[in-house]
N, C-alpha and C positions, 0 to 999 in steps of 0.2 A: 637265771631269774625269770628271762621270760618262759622258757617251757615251763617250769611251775605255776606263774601264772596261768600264762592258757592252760594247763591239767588243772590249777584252781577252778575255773571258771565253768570246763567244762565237766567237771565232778557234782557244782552248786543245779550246772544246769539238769543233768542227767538225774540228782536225787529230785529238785522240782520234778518233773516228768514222772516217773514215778510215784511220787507222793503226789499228782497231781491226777494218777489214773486210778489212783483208790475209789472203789467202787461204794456210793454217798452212804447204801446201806453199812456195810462194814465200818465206815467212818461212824455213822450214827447210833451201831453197836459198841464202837471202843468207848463212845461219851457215856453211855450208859453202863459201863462196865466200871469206868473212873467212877464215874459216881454211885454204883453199885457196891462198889468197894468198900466206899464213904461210911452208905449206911449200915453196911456189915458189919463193921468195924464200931459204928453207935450204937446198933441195936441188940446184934447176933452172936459176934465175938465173944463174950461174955461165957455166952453156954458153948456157943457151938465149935469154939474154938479157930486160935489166926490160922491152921489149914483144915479146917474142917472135920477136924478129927472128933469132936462130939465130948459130952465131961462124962465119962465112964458110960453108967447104966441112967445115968439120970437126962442127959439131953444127946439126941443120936448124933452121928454124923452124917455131914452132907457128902462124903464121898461115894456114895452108892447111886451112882447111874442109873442102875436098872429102877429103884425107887422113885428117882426124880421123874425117869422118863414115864413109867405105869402112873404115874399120880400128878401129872404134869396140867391139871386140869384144877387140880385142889390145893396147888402149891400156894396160890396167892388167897384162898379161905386159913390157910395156915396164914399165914402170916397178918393176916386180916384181924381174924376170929380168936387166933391162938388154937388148942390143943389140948380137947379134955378126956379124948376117948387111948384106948390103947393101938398104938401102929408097929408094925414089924418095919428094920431099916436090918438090912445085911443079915438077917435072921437072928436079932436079938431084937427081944419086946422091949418096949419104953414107952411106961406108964403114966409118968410124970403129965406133969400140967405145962405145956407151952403158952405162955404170955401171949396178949392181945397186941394188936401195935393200929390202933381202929384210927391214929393219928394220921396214920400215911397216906398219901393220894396213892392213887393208882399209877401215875409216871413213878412214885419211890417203889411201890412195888416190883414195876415191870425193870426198873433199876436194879434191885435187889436180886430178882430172877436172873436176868440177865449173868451179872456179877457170878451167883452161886453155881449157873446152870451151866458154868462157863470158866470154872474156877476148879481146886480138887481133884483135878483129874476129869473133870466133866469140859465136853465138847457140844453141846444142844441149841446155840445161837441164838435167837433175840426173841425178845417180848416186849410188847409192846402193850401202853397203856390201854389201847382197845382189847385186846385178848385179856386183860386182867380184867377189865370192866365187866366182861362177857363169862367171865371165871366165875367174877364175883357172886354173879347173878344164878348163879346157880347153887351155892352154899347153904349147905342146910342148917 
């Protein structure tokens, strides 16, 4: 009984330490990512599908990397503005109209990024409501 205890104690202690050396940035990605998730799930899901896989030819999917990454600048006027012009995603056209969402702050945004950019197979790490502010501002 007591080696179990001391291996309890010092199992409690060794996971604190570690969970104690997570680096604040990556901590402050995973909250963003939880609640990236959130909004996915209320706003996106719908079209874009629970893994990203897109509704046929009418709303694409977010599993294309190389997409998010070349356009990594205009991701947050999508999601802003919506989507009235014609874009290529994995070499298929999609014409269709993406929805506005002019509701969301800029932290639901860079939530949202976060989430998608980091989700699907995608690895691209954080964003942050300043970089969406700064995105913003440049949408035509």
């Amino acid at each position: 009984m007591r080696r179990f205890l001391i291996s309890s104690v010092l199992l409690i202690a060794l996971t604190s330490i570690i969970y104690s050396c997570q680096d604040a940035g990556k901590i402050k990605q995973d909250v963003y990512y939880v609640n990236g998730r959130d909004l996915y799930i209320k706003h996106c899901q719908n079209c874009h599908g629970a893994n990203g896989e897109g509704l046929g030819i009418l709303a694409p999917p977010l599993t294309d990397t190389l997409f998010l990454k070349m356009n990594k600048q205009k991701l947050a006027c999508f999601i802003k503005n919506g989507i009235k012009d014609t874009i290529v995603v994995n070499g298929q056209k999609y014409e269709g109209t993406m929805p506005a969402f002019p509701e969301l702050y800029d932290i639901d945004i860079a939530q949202l990024l976060v989430y998608i950019s980091n989700s699907f197979g995608n690895k691209q790490g954080m964003y942050t409501p300043e970089q969406v502010s700064g995105d913003l501002k440049g949408c035509k």
